[in-house]
Structures are given as C-alpha cells and as structure tokens.
mmCIF file of the C-alpha atoms, coordinates in Angstrom:
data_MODEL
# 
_entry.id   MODEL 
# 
loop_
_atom_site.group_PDB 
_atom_site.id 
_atom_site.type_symbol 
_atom_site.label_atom_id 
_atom_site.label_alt_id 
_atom_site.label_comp_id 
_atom_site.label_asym_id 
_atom_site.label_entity_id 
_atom_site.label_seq_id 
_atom_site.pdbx_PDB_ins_code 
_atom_site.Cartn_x 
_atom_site.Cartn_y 
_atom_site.Cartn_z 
_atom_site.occupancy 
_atom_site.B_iso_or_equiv 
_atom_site.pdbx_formal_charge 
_atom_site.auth_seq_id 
_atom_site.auth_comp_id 
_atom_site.auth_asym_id 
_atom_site.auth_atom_id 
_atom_site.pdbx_PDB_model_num 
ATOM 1   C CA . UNK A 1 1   ? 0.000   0.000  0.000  1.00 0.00 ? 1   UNK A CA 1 
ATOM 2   C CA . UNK A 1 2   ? 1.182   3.474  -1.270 1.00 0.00 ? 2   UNK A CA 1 
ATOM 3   C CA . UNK A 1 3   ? 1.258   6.391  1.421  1.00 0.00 ? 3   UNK A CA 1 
ATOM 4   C CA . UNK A 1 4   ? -1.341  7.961  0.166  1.00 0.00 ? 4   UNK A CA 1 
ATOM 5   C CA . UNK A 1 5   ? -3.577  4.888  0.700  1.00 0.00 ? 5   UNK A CA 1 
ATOM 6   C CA . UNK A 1 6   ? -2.348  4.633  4.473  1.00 0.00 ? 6   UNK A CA 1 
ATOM 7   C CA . UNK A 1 7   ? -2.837  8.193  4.504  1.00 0.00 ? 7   UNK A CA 1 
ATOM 8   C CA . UNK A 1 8   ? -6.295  7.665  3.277  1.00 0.00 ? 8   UNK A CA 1 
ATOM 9   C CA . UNK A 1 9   ? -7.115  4.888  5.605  1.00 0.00 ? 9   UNK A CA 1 
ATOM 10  C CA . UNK A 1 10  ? -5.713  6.433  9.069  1.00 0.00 ? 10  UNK A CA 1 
ATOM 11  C CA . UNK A 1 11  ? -8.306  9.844  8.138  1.00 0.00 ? 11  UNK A CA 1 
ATOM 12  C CA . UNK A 1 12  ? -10.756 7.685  7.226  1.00 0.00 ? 12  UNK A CA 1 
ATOM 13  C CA . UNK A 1 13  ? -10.387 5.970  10.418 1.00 0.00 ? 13  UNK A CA 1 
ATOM 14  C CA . UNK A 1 14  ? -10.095 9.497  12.664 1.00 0.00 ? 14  UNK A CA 1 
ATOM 15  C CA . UNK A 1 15  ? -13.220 10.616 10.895 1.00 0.00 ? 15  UNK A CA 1 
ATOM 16  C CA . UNK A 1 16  ? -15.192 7.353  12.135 1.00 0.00 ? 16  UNK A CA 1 
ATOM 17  C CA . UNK A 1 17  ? -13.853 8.091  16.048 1.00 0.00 ? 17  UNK A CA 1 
ATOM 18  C CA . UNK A 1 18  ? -14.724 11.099 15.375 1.00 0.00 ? 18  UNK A CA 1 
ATOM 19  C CA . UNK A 1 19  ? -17.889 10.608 14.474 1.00 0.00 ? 19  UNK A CA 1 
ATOM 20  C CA . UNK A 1 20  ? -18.611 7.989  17.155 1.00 0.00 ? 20  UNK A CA 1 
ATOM 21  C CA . UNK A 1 21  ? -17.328 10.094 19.893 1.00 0.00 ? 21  UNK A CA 1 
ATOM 22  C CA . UNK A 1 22  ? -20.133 13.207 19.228 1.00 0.00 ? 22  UNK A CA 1 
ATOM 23  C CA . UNK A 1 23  ? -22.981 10.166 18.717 1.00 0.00 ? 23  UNK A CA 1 
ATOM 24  C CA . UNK A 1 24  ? -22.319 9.175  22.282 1.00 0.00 ? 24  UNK A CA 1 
ATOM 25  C CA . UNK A 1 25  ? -22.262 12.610 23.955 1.00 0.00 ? 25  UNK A CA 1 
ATOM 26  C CA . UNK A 1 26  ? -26.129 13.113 25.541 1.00 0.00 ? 26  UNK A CA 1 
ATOM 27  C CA . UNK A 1 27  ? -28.138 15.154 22.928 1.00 0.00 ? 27  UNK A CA 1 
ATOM 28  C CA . UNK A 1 28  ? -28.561 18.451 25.156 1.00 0.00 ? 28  UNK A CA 1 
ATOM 29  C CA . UNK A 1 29  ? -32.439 19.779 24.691 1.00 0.00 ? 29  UNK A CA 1 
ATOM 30  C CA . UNK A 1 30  ? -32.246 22.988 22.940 1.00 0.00 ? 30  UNK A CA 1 
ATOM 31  C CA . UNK A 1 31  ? -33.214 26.165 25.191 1.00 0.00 ? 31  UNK A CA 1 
ATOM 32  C CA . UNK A 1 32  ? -36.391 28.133 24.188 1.00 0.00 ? 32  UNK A CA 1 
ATOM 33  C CA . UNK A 1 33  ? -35.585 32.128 23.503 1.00 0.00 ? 33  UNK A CA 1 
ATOM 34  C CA . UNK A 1 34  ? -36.402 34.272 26.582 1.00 0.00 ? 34  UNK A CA 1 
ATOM 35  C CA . UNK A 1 35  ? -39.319 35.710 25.670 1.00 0.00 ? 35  UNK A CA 1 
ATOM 36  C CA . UNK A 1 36  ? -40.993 31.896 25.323 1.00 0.00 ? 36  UNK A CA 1 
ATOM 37  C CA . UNK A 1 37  ? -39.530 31.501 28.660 1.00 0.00 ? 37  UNK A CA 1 
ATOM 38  C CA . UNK A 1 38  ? -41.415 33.956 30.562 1.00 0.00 ? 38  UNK A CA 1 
ATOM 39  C CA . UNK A 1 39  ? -44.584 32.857 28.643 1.00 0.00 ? 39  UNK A CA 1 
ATOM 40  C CA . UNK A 1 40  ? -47.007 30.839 31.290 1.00 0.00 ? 40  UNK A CA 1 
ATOM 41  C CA . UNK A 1 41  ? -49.318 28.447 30.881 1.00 0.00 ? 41  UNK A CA 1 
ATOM 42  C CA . UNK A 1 42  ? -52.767 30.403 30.247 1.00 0.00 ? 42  UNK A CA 1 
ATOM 43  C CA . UNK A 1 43  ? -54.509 27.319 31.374 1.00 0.00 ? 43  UNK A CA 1 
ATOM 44  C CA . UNK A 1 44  ? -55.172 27.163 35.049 1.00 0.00 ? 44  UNK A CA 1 
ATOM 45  C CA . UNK A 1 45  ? -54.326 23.864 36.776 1.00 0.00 ? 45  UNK A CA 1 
ATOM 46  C CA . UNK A 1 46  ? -57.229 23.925 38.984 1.00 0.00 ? 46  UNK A CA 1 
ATOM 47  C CA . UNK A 1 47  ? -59.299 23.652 35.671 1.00 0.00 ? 47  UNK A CA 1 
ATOM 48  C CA . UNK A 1 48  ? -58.014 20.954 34.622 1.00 0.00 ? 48  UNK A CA 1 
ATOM 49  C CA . UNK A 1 49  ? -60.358 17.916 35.922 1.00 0.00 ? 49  UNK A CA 1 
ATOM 50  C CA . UNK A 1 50  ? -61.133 14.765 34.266 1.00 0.00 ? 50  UNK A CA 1 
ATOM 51  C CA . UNK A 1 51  ? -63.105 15.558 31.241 1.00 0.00 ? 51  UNK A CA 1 
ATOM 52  C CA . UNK A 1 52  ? -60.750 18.060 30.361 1.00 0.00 ? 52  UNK A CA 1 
ATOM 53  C CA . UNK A 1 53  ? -57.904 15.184 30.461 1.00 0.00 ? 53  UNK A CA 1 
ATOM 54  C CA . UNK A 1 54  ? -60.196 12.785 28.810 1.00 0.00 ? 54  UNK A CA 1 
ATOM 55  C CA . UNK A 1 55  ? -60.357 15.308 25.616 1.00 0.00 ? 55  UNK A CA 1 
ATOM 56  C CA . UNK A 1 56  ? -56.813 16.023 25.393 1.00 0.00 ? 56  UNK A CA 1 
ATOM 57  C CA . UNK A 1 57  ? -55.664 12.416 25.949 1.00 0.00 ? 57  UNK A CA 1 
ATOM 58  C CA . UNK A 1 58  ? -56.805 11.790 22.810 1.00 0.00 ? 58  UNK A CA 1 
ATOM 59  C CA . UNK A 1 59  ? -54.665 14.189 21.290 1.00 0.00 ? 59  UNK A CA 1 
ATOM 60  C CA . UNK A 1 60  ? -51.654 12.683 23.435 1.00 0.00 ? 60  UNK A CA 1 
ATOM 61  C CA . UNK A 1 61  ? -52.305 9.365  21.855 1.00 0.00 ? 61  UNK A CA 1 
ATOM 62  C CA . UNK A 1 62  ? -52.173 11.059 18.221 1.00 0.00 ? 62  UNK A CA 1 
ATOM 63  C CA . UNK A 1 63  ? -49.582 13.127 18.695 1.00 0.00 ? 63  UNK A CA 1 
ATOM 64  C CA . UNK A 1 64  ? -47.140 11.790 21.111 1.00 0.00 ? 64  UNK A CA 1 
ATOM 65  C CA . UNK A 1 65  ? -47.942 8.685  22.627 1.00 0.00 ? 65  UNK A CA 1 
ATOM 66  C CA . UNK A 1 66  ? -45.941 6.616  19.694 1.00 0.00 ? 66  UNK A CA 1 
ATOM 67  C CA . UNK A 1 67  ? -42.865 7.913  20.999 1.00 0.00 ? 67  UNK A CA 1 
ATOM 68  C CA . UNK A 1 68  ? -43.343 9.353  24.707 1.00 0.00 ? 68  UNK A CA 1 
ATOM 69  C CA . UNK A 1 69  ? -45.043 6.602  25.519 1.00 0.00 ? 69  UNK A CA 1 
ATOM 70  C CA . UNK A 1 70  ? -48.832 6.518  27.093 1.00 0.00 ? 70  UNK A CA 1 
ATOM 71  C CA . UNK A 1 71  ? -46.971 6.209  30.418 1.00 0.00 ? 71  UNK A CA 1 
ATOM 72  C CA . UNK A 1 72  ? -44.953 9.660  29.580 1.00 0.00 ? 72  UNK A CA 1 
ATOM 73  C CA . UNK A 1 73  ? -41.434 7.177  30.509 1.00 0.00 ? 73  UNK A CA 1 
ATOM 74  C CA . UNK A 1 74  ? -40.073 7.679  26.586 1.00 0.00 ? 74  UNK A CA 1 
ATOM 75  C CA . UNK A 1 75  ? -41.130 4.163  25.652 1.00 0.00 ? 75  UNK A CA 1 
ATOM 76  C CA . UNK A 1 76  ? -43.351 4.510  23.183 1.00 0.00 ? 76  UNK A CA 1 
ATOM 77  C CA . UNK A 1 77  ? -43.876 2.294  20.300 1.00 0.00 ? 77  UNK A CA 1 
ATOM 78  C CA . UNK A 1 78  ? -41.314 3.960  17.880 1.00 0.00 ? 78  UNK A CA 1 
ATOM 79  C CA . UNK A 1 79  ? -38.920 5.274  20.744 1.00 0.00 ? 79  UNK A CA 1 
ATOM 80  C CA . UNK A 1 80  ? -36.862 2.137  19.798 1.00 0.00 ? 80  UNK A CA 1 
ATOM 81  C CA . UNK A 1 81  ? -35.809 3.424  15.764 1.00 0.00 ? 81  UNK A CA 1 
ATOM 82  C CA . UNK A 1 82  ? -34.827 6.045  17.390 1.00 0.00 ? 82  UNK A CA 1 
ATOM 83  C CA . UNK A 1 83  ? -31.128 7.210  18.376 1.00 0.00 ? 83  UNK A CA 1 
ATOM 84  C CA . UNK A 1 84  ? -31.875 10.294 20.249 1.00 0.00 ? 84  UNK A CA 1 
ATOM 85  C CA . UNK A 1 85  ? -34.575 8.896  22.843 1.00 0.00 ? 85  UNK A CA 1 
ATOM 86  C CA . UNK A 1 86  ? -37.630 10.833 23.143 1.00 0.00 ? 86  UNK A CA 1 
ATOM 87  C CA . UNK A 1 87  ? -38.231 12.907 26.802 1.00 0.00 ? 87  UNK A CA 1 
ATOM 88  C CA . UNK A 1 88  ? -39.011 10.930 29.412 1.00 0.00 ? 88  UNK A CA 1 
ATOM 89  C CA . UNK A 1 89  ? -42.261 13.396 31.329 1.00 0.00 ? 89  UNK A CA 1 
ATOM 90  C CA . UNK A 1 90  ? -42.648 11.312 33.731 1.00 0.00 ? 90  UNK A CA 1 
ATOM 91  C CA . UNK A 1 91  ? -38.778 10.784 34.972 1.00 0.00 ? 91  UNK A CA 1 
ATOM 92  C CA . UNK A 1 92  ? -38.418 12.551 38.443 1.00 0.00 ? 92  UNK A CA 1 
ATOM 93  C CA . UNK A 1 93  ? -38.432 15.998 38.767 1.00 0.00 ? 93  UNK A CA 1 
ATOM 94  C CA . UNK A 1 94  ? -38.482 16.663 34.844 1.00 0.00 ? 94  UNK A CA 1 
ATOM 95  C CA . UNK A 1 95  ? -41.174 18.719 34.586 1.00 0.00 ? 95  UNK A CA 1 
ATOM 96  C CA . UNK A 1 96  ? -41.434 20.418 37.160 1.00 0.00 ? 96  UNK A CA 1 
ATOM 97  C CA . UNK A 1 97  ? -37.590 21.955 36.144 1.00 0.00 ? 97  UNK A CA 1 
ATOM 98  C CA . UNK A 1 98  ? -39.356 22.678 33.118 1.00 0.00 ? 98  UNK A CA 1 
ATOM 99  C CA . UNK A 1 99  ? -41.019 26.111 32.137 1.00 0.00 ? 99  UNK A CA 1 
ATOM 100 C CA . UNK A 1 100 ? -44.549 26.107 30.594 1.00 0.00 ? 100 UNK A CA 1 
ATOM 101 C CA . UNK A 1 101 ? -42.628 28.494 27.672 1.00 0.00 ? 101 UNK A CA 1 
ATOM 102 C CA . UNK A 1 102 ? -40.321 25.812 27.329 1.00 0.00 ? 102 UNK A CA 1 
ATOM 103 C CA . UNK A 1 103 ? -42.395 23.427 26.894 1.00 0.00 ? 103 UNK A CA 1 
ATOM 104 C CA . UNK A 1 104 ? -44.537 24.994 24.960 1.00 0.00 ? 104 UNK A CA 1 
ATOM 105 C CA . UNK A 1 105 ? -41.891 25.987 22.416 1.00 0.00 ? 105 UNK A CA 1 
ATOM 106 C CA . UNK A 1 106 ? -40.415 22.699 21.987 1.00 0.00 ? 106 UNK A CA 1 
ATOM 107 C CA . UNK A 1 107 ? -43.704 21.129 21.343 1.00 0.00 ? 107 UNK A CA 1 
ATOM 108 C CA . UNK A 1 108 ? -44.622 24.287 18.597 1.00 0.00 ? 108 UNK A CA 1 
ATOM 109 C CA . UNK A 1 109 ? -41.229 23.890 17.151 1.00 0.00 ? 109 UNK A CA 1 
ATOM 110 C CA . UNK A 1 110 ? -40.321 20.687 17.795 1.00 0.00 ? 110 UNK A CA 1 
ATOM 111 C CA . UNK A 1 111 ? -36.175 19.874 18.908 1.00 0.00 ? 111 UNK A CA 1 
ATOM 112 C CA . UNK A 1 112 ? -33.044 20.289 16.279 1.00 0.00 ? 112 UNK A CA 1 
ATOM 113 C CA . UNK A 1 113 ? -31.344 16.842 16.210 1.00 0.00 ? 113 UNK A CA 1 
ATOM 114 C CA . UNK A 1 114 ? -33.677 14.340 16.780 1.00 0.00 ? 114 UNK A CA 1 
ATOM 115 C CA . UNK A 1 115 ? -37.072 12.803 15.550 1.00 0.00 ? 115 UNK A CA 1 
ATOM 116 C CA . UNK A 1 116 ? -39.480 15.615 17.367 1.00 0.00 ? 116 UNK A CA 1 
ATOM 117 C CA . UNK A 1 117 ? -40.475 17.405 15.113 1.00 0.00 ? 117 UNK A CA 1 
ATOM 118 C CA . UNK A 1 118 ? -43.028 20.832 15.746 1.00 0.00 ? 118 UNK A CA 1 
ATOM 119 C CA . UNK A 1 119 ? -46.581 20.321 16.173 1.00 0.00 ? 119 UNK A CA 1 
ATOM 120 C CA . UNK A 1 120 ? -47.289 24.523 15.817 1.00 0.00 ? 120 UNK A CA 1 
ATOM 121 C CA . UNK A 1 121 ? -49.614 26.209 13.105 1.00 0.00 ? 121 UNK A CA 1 
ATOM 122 C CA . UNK A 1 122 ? -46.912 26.434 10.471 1.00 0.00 ? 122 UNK A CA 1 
ATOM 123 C CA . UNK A 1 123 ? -46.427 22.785 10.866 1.00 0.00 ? 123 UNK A CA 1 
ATOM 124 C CA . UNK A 1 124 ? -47.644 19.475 8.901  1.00 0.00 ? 124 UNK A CA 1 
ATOM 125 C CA . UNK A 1 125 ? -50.067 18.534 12.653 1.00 0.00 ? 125 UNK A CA 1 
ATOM 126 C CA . UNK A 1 126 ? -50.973 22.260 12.171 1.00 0.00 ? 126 UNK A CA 1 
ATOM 127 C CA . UNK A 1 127 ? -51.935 22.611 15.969 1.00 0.00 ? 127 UNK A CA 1 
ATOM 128 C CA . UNK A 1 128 ? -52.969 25.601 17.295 1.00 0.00 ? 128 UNK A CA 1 
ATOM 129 C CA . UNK A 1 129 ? -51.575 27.630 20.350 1.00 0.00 ? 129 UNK A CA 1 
ATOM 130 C CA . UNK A 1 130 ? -54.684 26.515 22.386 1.00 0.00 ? 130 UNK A CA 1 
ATOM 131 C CA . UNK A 1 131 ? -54.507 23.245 21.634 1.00 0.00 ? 131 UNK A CA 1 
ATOM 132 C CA . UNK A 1 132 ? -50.309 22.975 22.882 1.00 0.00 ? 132 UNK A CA 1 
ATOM 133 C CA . UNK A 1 133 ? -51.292 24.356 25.500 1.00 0.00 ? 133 UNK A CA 1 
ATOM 134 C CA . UNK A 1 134 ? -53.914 21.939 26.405 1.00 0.00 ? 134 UNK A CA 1 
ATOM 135 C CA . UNK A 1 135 ? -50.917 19.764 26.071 1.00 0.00 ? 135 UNK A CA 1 
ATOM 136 C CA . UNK A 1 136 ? -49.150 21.371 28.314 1.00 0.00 ? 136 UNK A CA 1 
ATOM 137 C CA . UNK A 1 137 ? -51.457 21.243 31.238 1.00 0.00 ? 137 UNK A CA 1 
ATOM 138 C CA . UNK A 1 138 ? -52.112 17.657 30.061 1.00 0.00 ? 138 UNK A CA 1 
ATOM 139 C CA . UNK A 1 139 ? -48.316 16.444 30.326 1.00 0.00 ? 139 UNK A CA 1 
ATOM 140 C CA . UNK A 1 140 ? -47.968 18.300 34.005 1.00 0.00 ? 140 UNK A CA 1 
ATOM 141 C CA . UNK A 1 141 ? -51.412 16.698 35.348 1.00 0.00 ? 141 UNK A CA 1 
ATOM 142 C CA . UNK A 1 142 ? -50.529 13.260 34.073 1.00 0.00 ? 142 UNK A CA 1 
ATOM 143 C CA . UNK A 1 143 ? -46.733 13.132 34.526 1.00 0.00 ? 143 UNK A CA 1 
ATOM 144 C CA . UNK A 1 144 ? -45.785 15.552 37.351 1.00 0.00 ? 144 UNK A CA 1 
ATOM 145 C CA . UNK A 1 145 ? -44.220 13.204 39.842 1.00 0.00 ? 145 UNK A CA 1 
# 
C-alpha cells in the first residue's frame, strides 16, 4: 500500500472516532428564547379535571404517545428506531424543572437533532396555540411526579 492509501485509511479511520465520539455525547435539549420563557401556561391547573384530560388524551395518543409513551417514561412504540430517545415526562423531577414556555416551544417547534419534530400552526399537525397548550397542562397533570 502506497502512502497515500495509508494516509487515506488512518483519516478515514479518525473521521469514524470522530464521528462515534459526538454520537455518544447526551443530545442536550435545545433552550427556548427568553421571551418563550417567561410565557405561562394560560390554562389554570385547577381547571383541569377529568373531562378536560379525557379530551386532550386523545390528542396525546395522536400526537405523542408513539414515541413518549402513554406512560410519559419515553417508551413509546417507535422510541426504539430512534437514536436520540424521546423525553421521558414522567422521569423525576423533569417537569417540574421545566417552564410552561419551554415546553410549549419545543412542542410548537419541535427539537433540532432528533425525531421531534413541531406540532405549531406552520407545521404538517398544524396545531394551534390553544390546543399545545392543552398539552401542556395535560403532560404536568398526568406526569408531574
């Protein structure tokens, strides 16, 4: 072999550590902009009973049960193709380290990187503010642990 194939070989090789070594860091969740950070929930958690779950569970199961799971643990039926696992809501302490504007912007927008892709008005699930809202108050009634 010439030294321009070992050449070849030994960058082709530092490319693939390379490569490997960003795949295993932990995929950071990107942060909203400010002003989606001071939003808050307009939804009042005191309103939120059990018809008003039973309506937007439904949505849940459209929209994010396949890969959050119907538990909220990340496990849902496509979270395994998947290389950047989807949120776990229901791990300890995640949500309530979570702003509504946060969560609200992620699930409008959806997260750079991986498979979650926005659910806003501009998008293909063409949801509107109201209704990720809804989600909101529905992921910290069912999932707040």
């Amino acid at each position: 072999m010439n030294q321009t194939g070992i050449a070849s070989l030994l960058l082709g090789f530092v490319l693939l550590v390379a490569a490997g070594a960003v795949l295993a860091q932990e995929h950071q969740i990107p942060v909203a902009p400010q002003e989606y950070l001071d939003m808050e929930s307009p939804i009042d958690m005191d309103d939120v009973d059990e018809d008003f779950l039973k309506k937007v569970n439904r949505l849940y199961k459209s929209k994010c049960r396949k890969c959050h799971g119907t538990q909220g643990d990340g496990k849902g039926s496509a979270s395994e193709d998947i290389e950047i696992k989807p949120t776990a809501f229901s791990a300890p302490g995640y949500l309530e380290e979570q702003k509504d504007g946060q969560l609200f912007w992620i699930t409008m927008y959806g997260s750079e990187g991986t498979e979650m892709e926005g659910f806003g008005p501009d998008s293909d699930a063409g949801l509107s503010e109201e209704k990720i809202w809804e989600l909101v108050a529905y992921l910290r009634a069912k999932f707040t642990r």
